[in-house]
C-alpha positions as CSV (number, residue, x, y, z in Angstrom):
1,X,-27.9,-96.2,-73.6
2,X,-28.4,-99.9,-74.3
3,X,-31.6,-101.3,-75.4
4,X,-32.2,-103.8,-72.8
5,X,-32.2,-100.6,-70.0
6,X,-34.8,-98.9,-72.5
7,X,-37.0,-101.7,-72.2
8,X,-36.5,-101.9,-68.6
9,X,-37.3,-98.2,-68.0
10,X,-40.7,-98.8,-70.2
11,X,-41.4,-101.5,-68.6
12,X,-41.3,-99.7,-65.2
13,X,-43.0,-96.7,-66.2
14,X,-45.8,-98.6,-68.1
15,X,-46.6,-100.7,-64.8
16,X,-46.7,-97.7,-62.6
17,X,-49.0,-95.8,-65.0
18,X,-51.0,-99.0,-65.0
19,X,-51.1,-99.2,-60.9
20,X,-52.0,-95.5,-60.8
21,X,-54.9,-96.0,-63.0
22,X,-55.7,-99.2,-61.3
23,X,-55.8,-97.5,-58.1
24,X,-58.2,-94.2,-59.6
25,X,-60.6,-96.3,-60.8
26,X,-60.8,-98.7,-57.1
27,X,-61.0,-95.3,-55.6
28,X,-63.9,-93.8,-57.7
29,X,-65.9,-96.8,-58.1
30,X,-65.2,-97.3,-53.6
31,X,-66.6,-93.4,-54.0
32,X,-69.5,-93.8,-56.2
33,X,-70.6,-96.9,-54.0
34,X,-70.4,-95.1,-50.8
35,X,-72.3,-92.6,-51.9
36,X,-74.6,-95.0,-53.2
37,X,-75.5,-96.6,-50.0
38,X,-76.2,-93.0,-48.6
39,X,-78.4,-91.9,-51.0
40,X,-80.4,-95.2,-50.1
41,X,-79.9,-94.6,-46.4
42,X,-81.5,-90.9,-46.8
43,X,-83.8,-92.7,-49.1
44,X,-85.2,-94.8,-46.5
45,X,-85.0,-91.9,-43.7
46,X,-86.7,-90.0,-46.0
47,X,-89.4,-92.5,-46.5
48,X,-90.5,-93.2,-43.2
49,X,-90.7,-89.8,-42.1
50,X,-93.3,-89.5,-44.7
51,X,-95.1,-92.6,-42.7
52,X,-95.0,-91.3,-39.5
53,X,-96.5,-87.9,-41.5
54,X,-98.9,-89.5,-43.0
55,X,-100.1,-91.4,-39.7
56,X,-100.0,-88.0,-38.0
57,X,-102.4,-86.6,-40.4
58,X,-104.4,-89.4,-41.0
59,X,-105.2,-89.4,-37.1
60,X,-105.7,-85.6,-37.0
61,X,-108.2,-86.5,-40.0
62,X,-110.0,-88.8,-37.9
63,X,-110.4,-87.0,-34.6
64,X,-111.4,-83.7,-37.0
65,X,-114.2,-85.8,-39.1
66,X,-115.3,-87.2,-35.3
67,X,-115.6,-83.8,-33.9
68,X,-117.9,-82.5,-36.6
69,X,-119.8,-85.5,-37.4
70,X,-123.1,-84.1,-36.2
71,X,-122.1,-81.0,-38.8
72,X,-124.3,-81.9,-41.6
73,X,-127.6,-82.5,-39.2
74,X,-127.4,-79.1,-37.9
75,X,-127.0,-77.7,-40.9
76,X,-130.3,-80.3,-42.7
77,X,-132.2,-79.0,-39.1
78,X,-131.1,-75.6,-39.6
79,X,-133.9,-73.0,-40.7
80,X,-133.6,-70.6,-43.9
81,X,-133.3,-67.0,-43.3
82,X,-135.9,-64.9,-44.4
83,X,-133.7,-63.0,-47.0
84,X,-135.1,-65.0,-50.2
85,X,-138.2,-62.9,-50.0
């Protein structure tokens, strides 16, 4: 084989290896950045459904503290049993 069809055949294997690698790593960094932007995406879902949570139970706090405000007047009114004796 002559030299010069050597050199050609490296040549051509060499820039197809380095175009198949090219393309891997466009593919896996294209991967790791869509997945990227959904873990984000779930992030933030994530985030305000532990708002809207935390609103729900800070309003059923409320209306509970409301209902039994008077609680701790009874309780000062409220007459000892006659057990201690």
């Amino acid at each position: 084989m002559n030299v010069s069809i050597i050199s050609a055949l490296a040549a051509l294997a060499g820039a197809a290896v380095g175009g198949l690698v090219s393309g891997i790593a466009n593919w896996l960094n294209h991967r790791s950045q869509v997945r990227d932007e959904w873990v984000l995406h779930e992030k933030s879902r994530l985030e305000e459904l532990v708002d809207v949570a935390h609103i729900g139970l800070r309003l059923l706090h409320g209306r509970h503290v409301e209902k039994h405000q008077r609680l701790p007047e009874v309780m000062i009114g409220a007459k000892g049993s006659d057990r201690a004796r």
